[in-house]
C-alpha positions in Angstrom: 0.0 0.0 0.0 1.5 3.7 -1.0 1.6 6.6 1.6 -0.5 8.5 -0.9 -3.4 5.7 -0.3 -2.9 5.5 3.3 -3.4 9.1 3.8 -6.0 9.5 0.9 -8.4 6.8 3.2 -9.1 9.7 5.3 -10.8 11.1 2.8 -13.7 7.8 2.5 -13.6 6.4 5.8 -13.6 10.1 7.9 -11.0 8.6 10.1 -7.5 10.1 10.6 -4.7 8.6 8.5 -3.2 5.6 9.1 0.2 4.8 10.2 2.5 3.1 6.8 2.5 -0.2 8.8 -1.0 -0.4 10.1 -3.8 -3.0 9.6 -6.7 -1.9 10.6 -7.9 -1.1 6.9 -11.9 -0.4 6.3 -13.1 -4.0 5.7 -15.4 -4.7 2.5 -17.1 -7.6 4.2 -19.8 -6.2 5.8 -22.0 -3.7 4.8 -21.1 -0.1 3.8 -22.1 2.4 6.6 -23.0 5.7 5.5 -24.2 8.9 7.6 -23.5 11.8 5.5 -21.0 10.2 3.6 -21.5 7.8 0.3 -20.2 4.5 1.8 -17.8 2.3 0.4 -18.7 -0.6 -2.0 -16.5 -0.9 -4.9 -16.8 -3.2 -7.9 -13.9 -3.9 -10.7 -16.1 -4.9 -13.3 -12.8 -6.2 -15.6 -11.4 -8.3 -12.5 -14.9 -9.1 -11.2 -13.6 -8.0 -7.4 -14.6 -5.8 -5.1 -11.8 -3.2 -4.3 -10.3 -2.0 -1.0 -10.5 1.4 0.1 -6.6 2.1 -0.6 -7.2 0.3 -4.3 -9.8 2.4 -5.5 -7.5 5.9 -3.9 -4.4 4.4 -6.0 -6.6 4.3 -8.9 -8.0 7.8 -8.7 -4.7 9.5 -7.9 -3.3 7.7 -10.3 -5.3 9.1 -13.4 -5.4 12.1 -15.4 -9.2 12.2 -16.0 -11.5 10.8 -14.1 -15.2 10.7 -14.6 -17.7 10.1 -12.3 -21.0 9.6 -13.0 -24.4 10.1 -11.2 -28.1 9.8 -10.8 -28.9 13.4 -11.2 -31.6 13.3 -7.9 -29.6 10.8 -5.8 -27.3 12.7 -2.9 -24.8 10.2 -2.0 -24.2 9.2 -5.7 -22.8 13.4 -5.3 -21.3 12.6 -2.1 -19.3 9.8 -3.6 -18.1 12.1 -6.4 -17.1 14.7 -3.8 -15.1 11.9 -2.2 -13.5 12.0 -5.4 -12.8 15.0 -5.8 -11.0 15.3 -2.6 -8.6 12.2 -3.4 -7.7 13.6 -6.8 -7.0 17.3 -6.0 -5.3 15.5 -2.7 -3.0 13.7 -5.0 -2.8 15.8 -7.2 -1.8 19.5 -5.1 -5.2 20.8 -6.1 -4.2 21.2 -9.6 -7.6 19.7 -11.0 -10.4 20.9 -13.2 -13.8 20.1 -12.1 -16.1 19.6 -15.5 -19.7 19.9 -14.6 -22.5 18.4 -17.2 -24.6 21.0 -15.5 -23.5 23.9 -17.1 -23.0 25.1 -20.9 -20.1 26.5 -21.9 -21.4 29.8 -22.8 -21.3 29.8 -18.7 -18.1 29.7 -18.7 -17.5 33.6 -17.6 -20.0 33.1 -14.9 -18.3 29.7 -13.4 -15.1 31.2 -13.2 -16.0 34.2 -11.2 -17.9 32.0 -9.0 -14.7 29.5 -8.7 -12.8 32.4 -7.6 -15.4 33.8 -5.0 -16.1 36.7 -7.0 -20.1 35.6 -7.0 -21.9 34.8 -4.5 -24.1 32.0 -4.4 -27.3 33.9 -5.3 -25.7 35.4 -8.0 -24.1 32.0 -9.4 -27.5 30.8 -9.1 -29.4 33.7 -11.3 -26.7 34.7 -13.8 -26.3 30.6 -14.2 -30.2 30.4 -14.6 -29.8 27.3 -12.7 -33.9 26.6 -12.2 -33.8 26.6 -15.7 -30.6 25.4 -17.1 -30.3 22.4 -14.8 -33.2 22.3 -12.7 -32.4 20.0 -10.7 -31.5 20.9 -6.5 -28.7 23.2 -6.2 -28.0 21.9 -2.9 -26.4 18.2 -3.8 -23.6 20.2 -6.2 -23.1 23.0 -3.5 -20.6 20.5 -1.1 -18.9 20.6 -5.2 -18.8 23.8 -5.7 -17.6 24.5 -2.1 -14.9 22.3 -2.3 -13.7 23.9 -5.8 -13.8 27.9 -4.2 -12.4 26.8 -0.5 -9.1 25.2 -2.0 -9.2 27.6 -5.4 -9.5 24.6 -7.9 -10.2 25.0 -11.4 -14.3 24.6 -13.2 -15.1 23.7 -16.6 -18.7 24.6 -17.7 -18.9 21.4 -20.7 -22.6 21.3 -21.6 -24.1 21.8 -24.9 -27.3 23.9 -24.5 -30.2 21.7 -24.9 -31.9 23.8 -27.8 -28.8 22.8 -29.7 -29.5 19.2 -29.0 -33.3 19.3 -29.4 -32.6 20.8 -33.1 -30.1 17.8 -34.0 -32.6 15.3 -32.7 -35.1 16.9 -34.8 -33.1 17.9 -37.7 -29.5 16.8 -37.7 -26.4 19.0 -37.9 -27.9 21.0 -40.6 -30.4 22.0 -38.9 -28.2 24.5 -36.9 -27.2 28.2 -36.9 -23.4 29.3 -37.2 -23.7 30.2 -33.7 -24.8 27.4 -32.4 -22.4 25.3 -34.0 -19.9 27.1 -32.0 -20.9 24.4 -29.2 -19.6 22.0 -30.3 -16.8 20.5 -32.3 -15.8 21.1 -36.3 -16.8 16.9 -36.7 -19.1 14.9 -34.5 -17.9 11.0 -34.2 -20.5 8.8 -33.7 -19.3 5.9 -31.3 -20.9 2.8 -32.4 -19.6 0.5 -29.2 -22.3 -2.2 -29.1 -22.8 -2.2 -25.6 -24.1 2.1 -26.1 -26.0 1.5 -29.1 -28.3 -1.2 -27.1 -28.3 1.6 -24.3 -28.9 4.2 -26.8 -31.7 2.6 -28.6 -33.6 1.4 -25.3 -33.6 5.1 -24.5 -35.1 5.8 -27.8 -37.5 3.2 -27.6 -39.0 5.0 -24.5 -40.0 7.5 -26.9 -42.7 5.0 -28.4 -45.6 6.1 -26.9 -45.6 9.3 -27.4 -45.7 11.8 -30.8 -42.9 12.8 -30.6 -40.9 9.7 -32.0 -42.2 10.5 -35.1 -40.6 13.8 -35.7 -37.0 12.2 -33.9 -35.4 9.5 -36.0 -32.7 7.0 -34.6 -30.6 8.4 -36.7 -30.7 11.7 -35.7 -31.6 10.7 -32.0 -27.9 8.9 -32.4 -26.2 11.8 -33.9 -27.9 14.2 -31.0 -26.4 11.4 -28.4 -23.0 11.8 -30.2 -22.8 15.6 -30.4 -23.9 16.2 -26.8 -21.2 13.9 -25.6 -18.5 15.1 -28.4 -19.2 19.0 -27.2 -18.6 18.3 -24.1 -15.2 16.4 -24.2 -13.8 18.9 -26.6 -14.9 22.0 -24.0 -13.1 19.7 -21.1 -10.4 19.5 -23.5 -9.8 23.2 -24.0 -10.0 23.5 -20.2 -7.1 21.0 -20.2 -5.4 22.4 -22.6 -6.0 26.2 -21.3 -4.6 24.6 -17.6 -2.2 23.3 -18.4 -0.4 20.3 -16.0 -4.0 20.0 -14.3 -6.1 16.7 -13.7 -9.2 16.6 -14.8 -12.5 15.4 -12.8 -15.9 15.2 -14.9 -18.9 15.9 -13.0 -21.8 14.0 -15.4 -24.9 11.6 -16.0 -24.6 8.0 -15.8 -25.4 8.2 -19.4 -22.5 10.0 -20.5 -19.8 7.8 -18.3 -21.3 4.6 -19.0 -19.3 2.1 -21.0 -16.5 4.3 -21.5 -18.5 5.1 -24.6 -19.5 9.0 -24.1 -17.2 11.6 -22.8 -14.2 9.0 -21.6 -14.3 8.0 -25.8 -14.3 11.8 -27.1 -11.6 12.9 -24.7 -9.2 9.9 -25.3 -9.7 10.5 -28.6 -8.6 14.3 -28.5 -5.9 13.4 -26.0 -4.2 10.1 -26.4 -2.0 9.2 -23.8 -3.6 10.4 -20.4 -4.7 7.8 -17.9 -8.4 7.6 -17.5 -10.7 6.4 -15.1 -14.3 5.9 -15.4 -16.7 5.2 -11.9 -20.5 4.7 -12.8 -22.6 4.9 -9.6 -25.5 2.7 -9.0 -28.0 1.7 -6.2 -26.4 -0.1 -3.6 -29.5 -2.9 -3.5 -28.2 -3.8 -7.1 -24.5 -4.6 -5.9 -25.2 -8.7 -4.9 -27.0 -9.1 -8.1 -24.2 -7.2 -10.3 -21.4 -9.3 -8.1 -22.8 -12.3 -9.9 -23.1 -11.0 -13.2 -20.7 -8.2 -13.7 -21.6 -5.9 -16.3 -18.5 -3.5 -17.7 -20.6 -0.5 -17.1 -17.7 1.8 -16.2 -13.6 1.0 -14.9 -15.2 0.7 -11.7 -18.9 0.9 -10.4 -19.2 2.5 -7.1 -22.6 1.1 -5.1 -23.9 4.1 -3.2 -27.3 4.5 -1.5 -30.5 5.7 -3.3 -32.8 7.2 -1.4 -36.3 6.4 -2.7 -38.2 8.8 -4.7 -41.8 9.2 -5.1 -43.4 8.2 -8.5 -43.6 11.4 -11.0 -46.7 11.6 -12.3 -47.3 12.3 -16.2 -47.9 15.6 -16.0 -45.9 17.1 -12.9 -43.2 19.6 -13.7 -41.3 18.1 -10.3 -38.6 16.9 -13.3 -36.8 19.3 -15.4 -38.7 20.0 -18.9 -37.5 17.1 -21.3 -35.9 14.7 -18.8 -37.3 11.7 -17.3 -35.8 11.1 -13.7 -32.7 9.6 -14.0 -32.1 10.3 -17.7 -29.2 11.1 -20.0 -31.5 11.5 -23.2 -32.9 13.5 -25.0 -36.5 13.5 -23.9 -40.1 13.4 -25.0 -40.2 17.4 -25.6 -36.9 16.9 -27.5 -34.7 18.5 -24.7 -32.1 17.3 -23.6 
């Protein structure tokens, strides 16, 4: 075990580093406990093992980019990417860009005056139209966003705004203004990984049941998919690129982590030779059924409580316009 991993298990377990010789590591045999923070319950998909606590630190401080994924509504799926956070900036002397999904890039001015505490919240919140542009509670990024201004990391804003997406869906690339193809990159790759495509097309089989599906084909439902993931690696890219010697920590849907197939792809292919690391969180109820059967969902799923969430009904507006809870695609009103 490194010294880096021993003193990074502070970070998970909340207990005070321990000594280079020491055996009293967390145990995974018994069930995760979990208070305010995420819990620890590891998977390695590839080697079909759980991982230790100083494992899964080697792993993050070892990378270059890491993306963690999330359940948009679920607080310690944030919590365990905050965990994150704090191991890779750790390791990595706070040199790190944080990436959010939850912000366009035109946002970019706004995020980095709130990075460097020259906004306050409330005016993060209003100049970011967050209600609007994101929608979903402010308060399970805030411990994020705290984290970044408190020890003056870096923020990307990566997202592609979701007219631009609802236009491809509808219309393809063509479809688009000048300005709005300023979101994204000068060629969209479509990533055709078998695996995404059968995510991809159950996602777009959703659509079934309602008229819209007739006005989005899979085609352009694919290329939509492609772009939105493709605009945001290439903005995380220029944030590398403009920081130079930084890590990089993606803050991002389940949907866009899974499979290595959505940002991971686009930014490995824009930057070949960084180490990556991929974590896709799911419900912890899952993990005994996923143990028998792994699934290579990410480089490593971490199992993290999901609180339970009342049913949505048809018409509420308790979900952001165009999502479904949960998703990563465009929805029924062609939104991303």
């Amino acid at each position: 075990m490194t010294t880096n991993a021993i003193l990074l298990l502070s970070f998970i377990s909340g207990a005070a580093p321990l000594p280079a010789l020491g055996t009293g590591y967390p145990s995974l045999d018994g069930p995760p406990t979990f208070e305010e923070r995420p819990g620890f319950a590891v998977f390695d998909p590839a080697a079909g093992t759980r991982l230790r606590t100083e494992a899964f630190a080697d792993r993050i401080a070892g990378s270059d980019a890491v993306y963690v994924g999330e359940s948009h509504d679920q607080k310690f799926a944030h919590l365990a990417q905050l965990e994150a956070l704090k191991i890779l900036a750790f390791a990595k002397k706070n040199k790190v860009i944080v990436g959010f999904e939850m912000l366009n890039s035109g946002l970019q001015p706004v995020l980095d005056r709130y990075a460097a505490g020259k906004l306050t919240e409330k005016e993060f919140l209003e100049k970011a139209d967050w209600a609007k542009e994101w929608g979903f509670d402010f308060g399970l990024y805030k411990p994020l966003f705290d984290h970044i201004r408190e020890n003056k990391l870096k923020a990307a804003a990566l997202n592609v705004p979701r007219a631009v997406i609802k236009k491809i869906a509808r219309g393809g690339l063509g479809a688009l203004s000048p300005e709005e193809k300023k979101f994204l990159p000068e060629k969209v790759e479509v990533n055709r990984d078998p695996l995404y495509l059968a995510y991809l097309r159950s996602t777009y089989g959703g659509h079934g049941d309602n008229p819209m599906a007739k006005v989005i084909t899979w085609d352009n439902y694919l290329l939509s998919m492609a772009a939105w993931n493709e605009g945001m690696a290439d903005s995380a890219v220029k944030a590398m690129k403009r920081h130079k010697g930084h890590a990089l920590l993606v803050i991002a849907g389940n949907g866009h982590v899974m499979y290595n197939a959505g940002i991971p792809w686009s930014v490995r292919v824009r930057m070949p030779g960084l180490g990556h690391l991929s974590v896709y969180t799911e419900d912890l109820e899952k993990l005994e059924e996923f143990g028998a059967a792994p699934s290579p969902l990410a480089d490593l799923v971490w199992f993290v409580r999901h609180e339970k969430k009342p049913a949505v009904p048809a018409a509420s507006t308790a979900v952001p316009a165009g999502r479904r809870p949960g998703s990563d695609s465009v929805g029924v009103t062609g939104t991303p």
